[in-house]
C-alpha positions as CSV (number, residue, x, y, z in Angstrom):
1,X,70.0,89.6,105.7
2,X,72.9,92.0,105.1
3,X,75.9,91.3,106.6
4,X,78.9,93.7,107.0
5,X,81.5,90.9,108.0
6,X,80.7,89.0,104.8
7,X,80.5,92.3,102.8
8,X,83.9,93.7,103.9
9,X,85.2,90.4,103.2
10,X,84.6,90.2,99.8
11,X,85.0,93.7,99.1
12,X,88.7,93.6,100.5
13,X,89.0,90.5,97.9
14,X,87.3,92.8,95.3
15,X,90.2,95.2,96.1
16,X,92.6,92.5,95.4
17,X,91.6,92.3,91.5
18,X,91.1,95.1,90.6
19,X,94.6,96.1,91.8
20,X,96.0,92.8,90.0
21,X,94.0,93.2,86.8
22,X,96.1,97.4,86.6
23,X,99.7,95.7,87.2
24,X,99.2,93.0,84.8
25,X,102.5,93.2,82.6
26,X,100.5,91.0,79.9
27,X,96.9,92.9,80.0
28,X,95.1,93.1,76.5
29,X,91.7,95.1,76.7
30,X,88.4,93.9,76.6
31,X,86.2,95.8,74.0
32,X,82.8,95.5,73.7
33,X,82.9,94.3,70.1
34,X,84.5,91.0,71.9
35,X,82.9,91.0,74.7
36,X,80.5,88.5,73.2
37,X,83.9,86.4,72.4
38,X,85.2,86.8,75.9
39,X,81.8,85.1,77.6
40,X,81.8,82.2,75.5
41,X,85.4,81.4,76.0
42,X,85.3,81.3,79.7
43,X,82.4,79.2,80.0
44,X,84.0,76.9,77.8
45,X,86.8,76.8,79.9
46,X,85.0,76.5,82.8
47,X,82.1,74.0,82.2
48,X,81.5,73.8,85.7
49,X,80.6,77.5,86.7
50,X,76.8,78.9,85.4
51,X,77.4,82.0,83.9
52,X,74.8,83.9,82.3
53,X,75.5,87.2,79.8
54,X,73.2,89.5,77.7
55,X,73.9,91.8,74.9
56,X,72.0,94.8,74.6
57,X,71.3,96.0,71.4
58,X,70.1,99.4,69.8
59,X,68.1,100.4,67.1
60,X,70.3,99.4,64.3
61,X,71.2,96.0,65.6
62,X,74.1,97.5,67.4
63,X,75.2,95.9,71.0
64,X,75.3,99.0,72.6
65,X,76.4,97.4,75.9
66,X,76.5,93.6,77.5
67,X,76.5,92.2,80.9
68,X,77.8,89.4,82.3
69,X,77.0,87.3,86.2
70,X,77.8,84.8,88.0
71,X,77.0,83.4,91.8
72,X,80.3,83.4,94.0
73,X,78.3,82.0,96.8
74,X,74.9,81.8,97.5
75,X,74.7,85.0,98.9
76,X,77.1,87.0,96.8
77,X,77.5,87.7,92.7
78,X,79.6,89.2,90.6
79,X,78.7,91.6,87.9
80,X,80.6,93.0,84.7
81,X,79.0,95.6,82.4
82,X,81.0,96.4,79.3
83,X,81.0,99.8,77.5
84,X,83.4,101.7,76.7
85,X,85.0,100.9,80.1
86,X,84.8,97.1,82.2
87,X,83.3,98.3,85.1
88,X,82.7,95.1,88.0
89,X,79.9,95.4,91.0
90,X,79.8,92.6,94.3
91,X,76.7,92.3,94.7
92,X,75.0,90.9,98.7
93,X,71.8,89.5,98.8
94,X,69.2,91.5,101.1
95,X,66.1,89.0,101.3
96,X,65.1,88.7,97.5
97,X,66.6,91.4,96.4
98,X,70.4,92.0,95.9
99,X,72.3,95.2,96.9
100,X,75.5,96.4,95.3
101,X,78.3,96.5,97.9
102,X,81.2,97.4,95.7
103,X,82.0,98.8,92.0
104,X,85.4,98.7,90.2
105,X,86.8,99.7,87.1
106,X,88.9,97.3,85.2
107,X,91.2,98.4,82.6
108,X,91.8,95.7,80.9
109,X,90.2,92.4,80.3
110,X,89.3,90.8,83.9
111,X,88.5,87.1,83.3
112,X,91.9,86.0,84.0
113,X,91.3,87.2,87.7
114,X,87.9,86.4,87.8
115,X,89.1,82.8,86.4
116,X,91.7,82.8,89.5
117,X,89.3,84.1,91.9
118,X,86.0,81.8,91.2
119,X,88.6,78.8,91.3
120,X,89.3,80.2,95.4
121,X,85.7,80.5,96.3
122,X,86.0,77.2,98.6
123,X,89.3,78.6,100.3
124,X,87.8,82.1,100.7
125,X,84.4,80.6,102.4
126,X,86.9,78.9,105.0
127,X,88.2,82.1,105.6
128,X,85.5,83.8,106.2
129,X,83.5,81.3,107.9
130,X,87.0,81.4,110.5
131,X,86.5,85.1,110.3
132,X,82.6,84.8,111.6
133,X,83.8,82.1,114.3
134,X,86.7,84.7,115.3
135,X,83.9,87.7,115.2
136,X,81.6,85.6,117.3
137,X,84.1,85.1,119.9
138,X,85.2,88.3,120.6
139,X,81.7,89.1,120.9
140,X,80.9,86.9,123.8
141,X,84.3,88.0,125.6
142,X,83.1,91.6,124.8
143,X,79.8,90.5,126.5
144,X,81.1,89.0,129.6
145,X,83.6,91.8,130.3
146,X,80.7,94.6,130.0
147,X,78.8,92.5,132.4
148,X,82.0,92.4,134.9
149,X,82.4,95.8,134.2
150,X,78.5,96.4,135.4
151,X,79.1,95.1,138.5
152,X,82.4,96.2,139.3
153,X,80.9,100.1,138.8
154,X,77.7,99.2,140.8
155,X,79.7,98.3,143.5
156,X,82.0,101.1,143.5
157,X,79.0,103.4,143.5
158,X,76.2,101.7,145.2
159,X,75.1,103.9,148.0
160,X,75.9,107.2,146.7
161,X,74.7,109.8,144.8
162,X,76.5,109.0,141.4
163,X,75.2,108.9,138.3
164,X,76.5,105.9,135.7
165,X,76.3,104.5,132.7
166,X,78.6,102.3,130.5
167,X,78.7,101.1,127.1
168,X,80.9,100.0,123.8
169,X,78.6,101.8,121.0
170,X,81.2,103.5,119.1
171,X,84.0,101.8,120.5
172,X,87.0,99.4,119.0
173,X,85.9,95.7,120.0
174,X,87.2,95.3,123.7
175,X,86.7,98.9,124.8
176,X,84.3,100.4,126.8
177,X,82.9,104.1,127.2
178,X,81.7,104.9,131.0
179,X,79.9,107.4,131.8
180,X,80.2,109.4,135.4
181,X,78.3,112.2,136.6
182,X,79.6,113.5,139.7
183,X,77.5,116.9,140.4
184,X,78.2,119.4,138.8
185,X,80.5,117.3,135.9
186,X,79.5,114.3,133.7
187,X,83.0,112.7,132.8
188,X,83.6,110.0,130.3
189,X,86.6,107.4,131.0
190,X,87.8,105.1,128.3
191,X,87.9,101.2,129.5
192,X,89.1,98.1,128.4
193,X,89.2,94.7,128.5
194,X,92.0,94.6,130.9
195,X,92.3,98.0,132.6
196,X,88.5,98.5,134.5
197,X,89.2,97.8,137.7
198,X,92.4,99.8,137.9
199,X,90.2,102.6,136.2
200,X,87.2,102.1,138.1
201,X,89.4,102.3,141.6
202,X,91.0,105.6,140.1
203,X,87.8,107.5,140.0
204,X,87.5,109.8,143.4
205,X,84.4,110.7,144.2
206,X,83.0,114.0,144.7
């Protein structure tokens, strides 16, 4: 299943290195004639991540291109393809299949931040399982309050004519859009969290 939380996560991350792979005072470029080179040093410096790398070659024998992957997590991978540029993807998995979520372009050889970042993965997936807790928490609140916020505005306008409606589609967590018609104008008021029933007690009524 796809899931934005996760995908901004890593993508902000994704961000991260590429910005620290173009300030790099001692960056040496990666070309695709050592490219080859590149993948076998890193897994030999790093036993314990599976990597897996193909060369593609052309007619003449030629590696016109490579490609290199490894898992970050088991729902997101990292890609390299090596031309005459790096250029990185984040890839999220979507049932079977996997969808790309970010690109990059890395101007010089990336492995030392990959290197720094694969060696994180265990602190990032605290973070972002904190960020999921922290997500799931404001959902609930967000849940109650629209609820108190329901019942609040039927009160106010049980027994009249009044057309309502509310709802946070659109809206920064917390907030609230509701919807009044008084004939012959629909207004929209902007709620929160904290300010309803001082709003709600604002609205005269036609």
């Amino acid at each position: 299943m796809y899931d934005d939380l996760e995908a901004d996560f890593w993508k902000d991350i994704f961000v991260h290195l590429q910005h620290k792979n173009m300030v790099r005072s001692d960056a040496g470029k990666l070309t695709l004639e050592d490219a080859e080179n590149a993948f076998e040093r890193f897994s030999f410096a790093h036993p314990e991540i599976s990597a897996e790398y193909s060369l593609n070659k052309d007619s003449d024998g030629k590696t016109s291109f490579a490609t290199w992957e490894v898992s970050v997590t088991a729902e997101i991978k990292l890609r390299l393809f090596i031309q005459n540029q790096i250029k990185a993807s984040l890839l999220q998995r979507r049932g079977s299949e996997y969808v790309k979520i970010a690109d990059a372009k890395f101007p010089y050889n990336p492995f030392s931040e990959i290197s720094e970042f694969l060696s994180k993965r265990d602190e990032y997936e605290r973070s972002l399982y904190e960020a999921r807790e922290k997500s799931l928490r404001n959902d609930r609140r967000t849940k109650i309050a629209l609820e108190f916020i329901k019942a609040a505005a039927d009160k106010k306008f049980r027994n009249t004519s009044v057309f309502w409606n509310i709802g946070n589609e659109g809206c920064n967590q917390g907030e609230f859009i509701l919807t009044v018609g008084v004939s012959p104008e629909e207004r929209k008021i902007h709620l929160t969290e904290t300010d309803f029933m001082q709003k709600l007690d604002e609205i005269v009524l036609q």
